[in-house]
N, C-alpha and C positions, 0 to 999 in steps of 0.2 A: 504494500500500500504506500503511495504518495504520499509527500507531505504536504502537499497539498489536499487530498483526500482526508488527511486526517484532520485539519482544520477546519473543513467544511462539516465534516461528521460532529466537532468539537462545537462548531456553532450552531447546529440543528439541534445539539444537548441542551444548551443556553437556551433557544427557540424556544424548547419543548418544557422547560423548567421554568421558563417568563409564563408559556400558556397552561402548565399544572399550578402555577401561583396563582393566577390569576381564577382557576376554577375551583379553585377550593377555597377562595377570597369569597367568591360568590356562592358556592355552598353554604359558608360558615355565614352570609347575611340571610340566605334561605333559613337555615336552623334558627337565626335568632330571632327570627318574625313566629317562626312555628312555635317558640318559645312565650313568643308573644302570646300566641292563638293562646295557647294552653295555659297561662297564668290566667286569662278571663274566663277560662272554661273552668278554672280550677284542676286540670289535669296534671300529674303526675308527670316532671320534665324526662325522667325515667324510664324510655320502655322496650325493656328486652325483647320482649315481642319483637318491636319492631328494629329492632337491631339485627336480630336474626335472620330477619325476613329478606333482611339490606345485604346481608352475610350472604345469604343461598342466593341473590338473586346476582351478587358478583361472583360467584360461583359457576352458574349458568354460564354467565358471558365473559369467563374466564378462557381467553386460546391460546394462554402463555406468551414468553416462553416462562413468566414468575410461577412458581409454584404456588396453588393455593392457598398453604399455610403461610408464605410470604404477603399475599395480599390480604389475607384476614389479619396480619400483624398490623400494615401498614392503613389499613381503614378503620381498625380497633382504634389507635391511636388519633384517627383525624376524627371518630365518633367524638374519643372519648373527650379533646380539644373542643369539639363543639359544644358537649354538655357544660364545661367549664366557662365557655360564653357567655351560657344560659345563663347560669348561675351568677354572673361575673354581672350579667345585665338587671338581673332581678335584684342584687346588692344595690345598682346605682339606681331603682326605683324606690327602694325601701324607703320612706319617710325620714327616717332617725340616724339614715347614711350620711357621712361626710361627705361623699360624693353629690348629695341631693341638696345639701346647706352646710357650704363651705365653713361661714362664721360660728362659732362658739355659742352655743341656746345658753341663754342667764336666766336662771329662775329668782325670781325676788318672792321673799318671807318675808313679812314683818320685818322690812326696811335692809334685810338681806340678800347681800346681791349675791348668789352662788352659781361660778364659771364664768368668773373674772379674772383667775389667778390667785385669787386670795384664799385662803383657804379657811373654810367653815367649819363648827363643830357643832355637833349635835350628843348635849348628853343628859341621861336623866336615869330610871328606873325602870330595868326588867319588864316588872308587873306594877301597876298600881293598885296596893295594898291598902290605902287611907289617906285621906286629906291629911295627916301629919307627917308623913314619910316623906309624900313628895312634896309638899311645903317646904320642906328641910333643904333638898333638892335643890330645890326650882330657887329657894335663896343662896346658897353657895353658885348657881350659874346666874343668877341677877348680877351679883358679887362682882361677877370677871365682866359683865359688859355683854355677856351673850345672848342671844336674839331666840332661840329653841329649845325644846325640850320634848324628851322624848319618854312614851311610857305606855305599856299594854293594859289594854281595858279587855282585851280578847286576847288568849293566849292558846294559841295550836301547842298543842304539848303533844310529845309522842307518845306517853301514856296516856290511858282515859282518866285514870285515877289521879293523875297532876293538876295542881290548881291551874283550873280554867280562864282567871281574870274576873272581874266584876262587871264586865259587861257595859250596859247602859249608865250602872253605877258609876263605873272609872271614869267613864266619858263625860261624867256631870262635876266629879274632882276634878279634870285636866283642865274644862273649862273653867273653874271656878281659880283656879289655880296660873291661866293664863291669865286671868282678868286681872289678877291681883297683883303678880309681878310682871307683867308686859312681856311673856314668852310667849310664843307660837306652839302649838302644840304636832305633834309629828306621832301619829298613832297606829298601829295594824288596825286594818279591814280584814273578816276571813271569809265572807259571803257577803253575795251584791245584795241580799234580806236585810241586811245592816247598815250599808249605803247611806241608804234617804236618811234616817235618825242621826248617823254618827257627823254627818257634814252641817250639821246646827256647834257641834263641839268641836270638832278636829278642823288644823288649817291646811295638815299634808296628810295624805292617807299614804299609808305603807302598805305594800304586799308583799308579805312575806317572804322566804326559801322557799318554805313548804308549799305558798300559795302560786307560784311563779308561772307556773304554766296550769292555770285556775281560768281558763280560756274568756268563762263567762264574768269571772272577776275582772279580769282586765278589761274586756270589754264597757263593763259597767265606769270602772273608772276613766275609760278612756272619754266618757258623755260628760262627766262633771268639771265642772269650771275651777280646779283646784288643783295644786301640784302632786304629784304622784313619788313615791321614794319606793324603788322596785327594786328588792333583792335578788342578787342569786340562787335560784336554787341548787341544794347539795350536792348533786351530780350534775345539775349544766353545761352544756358547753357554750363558750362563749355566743355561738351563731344561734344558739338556743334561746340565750337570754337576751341577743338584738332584739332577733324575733317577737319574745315577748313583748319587750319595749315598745315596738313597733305595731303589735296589737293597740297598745295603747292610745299610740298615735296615730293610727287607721280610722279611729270614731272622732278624732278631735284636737284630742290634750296630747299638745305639746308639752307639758311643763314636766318635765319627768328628769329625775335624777336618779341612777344606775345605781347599786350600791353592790360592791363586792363585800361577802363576811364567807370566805373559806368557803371550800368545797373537799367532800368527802375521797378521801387515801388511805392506804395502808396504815398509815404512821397514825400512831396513839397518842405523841408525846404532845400533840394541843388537840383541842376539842374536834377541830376541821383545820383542813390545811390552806391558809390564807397564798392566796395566789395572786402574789402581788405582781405580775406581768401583766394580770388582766388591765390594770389601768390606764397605761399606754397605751393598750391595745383597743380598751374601749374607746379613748380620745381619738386613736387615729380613726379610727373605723366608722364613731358615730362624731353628733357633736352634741351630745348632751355630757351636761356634766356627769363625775363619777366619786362616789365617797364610798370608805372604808371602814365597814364594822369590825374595829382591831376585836372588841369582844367575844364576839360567837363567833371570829376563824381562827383565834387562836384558844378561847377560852381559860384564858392564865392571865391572873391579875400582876404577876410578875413578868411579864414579856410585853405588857400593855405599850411600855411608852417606847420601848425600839421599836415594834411594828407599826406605832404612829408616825414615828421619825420615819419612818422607811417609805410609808403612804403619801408621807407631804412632800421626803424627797423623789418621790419617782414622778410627782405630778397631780397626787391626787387635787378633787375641789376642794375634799374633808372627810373629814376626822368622824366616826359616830363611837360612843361607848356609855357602859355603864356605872351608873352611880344609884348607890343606898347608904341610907344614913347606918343602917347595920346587917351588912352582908350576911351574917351568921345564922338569923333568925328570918329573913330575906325566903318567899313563898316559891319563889322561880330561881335557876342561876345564881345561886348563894357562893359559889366557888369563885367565880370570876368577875364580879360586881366589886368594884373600888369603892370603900367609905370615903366621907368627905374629907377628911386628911392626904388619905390616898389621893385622894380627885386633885384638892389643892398642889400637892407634887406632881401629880402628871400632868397639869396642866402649866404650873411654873417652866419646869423642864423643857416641855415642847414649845414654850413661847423662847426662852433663850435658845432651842434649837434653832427655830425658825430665824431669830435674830442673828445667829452668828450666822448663819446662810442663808443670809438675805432673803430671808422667804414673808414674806408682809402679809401681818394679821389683821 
């Protein structure tokens, strides 16, 4: 063969490699319209079926000289490429995507700007046990200048036989309890039956871990005109807990702040394993802000304030934990709740943390 021959050959490869780009450019915008179809259909982007069927039918018109198992390798790969579109396309429609709202969502509280860079805290009691506990409370965080407070009137316990919370009752202390020292109250919801009653008392409704993917809870929250504080659930993944989010904001309410508190591992040595990666992770990927319950993902009153330091330096909006005026006798969570001395040192602490690395409270 000529070298001449072979450059000509050499350029028909080129030729032939501009027009396989260019046709699987336009397969891959074919797939992302079908992708389309099927999110309004509600369809499943998923379908072996129909992969198979794509499989036998290049099969048929298969007259080599590649061997079949070569070209089931090499269209497996441009499927699988394609589904990844899908999914890539459905990310940048999501509501709560970065991709969808570049800037940074700021939710205001009671004159609270949170995801601004500043960083927030939220702390109060477990369970609300009696207008006297959380009074207690609720004046050690007047004390510091703080704007929230946090505390269960509903308490999902894993046992049946665990105090359940006081209900309507708690929700009549928290507001009695906002009114008197100008905190905002931040309370679990555990069914949307609860809803209508507890939004006369609460200013942010929280869903729980356990409530997280509580489909018809989220939805409910998603109609009311109030910020929403949505935790992780204990085995989530993170695309799990967008998702959730993003129930939320499919009916409405924007005003949602993410909140990691640990997720279940092997390891015993804290309550849940605090995955402090997710925070970045939620910042890039969404723009709602994201705060960290150091309390239930580590569950250790002794590791409280590094893993606070460690949330505000990775980025977190804030800080959530708890406080009782006496752990010991404490109805919920007696192991890892900080008395008010305690409170008083982790919160001095993480302010001179914050201070010596510039971090502005």
């Amino acid at each position: 063969m000529s070298h001449v021959d072979l450059e000509a050959l050499r350029a028909r490869v080129d030729e032939i490699n501009v027009e396989i780009l260019q046709l699987i450019n336009e397969r891959a915008g074919v797939v992302q319209e079908i992708g389309r179809v099927k999110e309004k259909q509600g369809v499943n982007r998923y379908d072996p079926l129909r992969e198979r069927h794509m499989l036998d039918h290049l099969k048929e018109n298969n007259s080599g000289p590649l061997p079949q198992s070569t070209v089931e390798h090499i269209f497996k790969e441009i499927f699988k490429t394609a589904l990844e579109l899908q999914v890539d396309d459905q990310k940048k429609a999501l509501l709560v995507s970065r991709k969808k709202k570049s800037e940074d969502t700021v939710v205001e509280i009671n004159g609270e700007k949170i995801g601004t860079g500043t960083p927030s805290f939220v702390f109060g009691p477990c369970a609300v046990e009696s207008y006297t506990q959380v009074a207690e409370v609720a004046a050690a965080i007047q004390s510091k200048g703080l704007k929230l407070i946090r505390g269960g009137a509903y308490k999902p316990r894993t046992s049946p036989y665990d105090f359940q919370g006081l209900g309507l009752e708690g929700l009549k202390i928290l507001k009695q309890i906002s009114q008197e020292y100008g905190l905002a109250v931040v309370s679990e919801i555990v069914t949307p039956s609860h809803l209508d009653e507890a939004l006369d008392y609460v200013d942010v409704v929280q869903v729980g871990a356990r409530n997280m993917q509580n489909f018809e809870l989220l939805k409910a929250v998603g109609s009311i005109n109030k910020p929403v504080l949505l935790k992780r659930g204990i085995a989530a993944t993170l695309d799990e807990f967008i998702h959730a989010a993003e129930y939320i904001m499919s009916q409405g309410n924007d005003q949602i702040i993410l909140c990691e508190r640990g997720i279940r591992t092997y390891e015993r040595a804290t309550r849940n394993t605090l995955d402090i990666s997710a925070v970045p992770i939620l910042k890039q990927e969404t723009h709602l802000p994201v705060f960290v319950d150091v309390t239930h993902s580590t569950g250790r009153r002794d590791i409280l304030l590094p893993a606070a330091k460690a949330a505000i330096a990775i980025g977190a909006d804030g800080v959530m934990a708890e406080v009782h005026p006496d752990p010991a006798v404490a109805l919920s969570d007696a192991a890892q709740q900080m008395n008010l001395q305690q409170f008083d040192e982790f919160y001095n602490s993480l302010q001179k943390f914050m201070k010596t690395h510039e971090v502005h409270a």
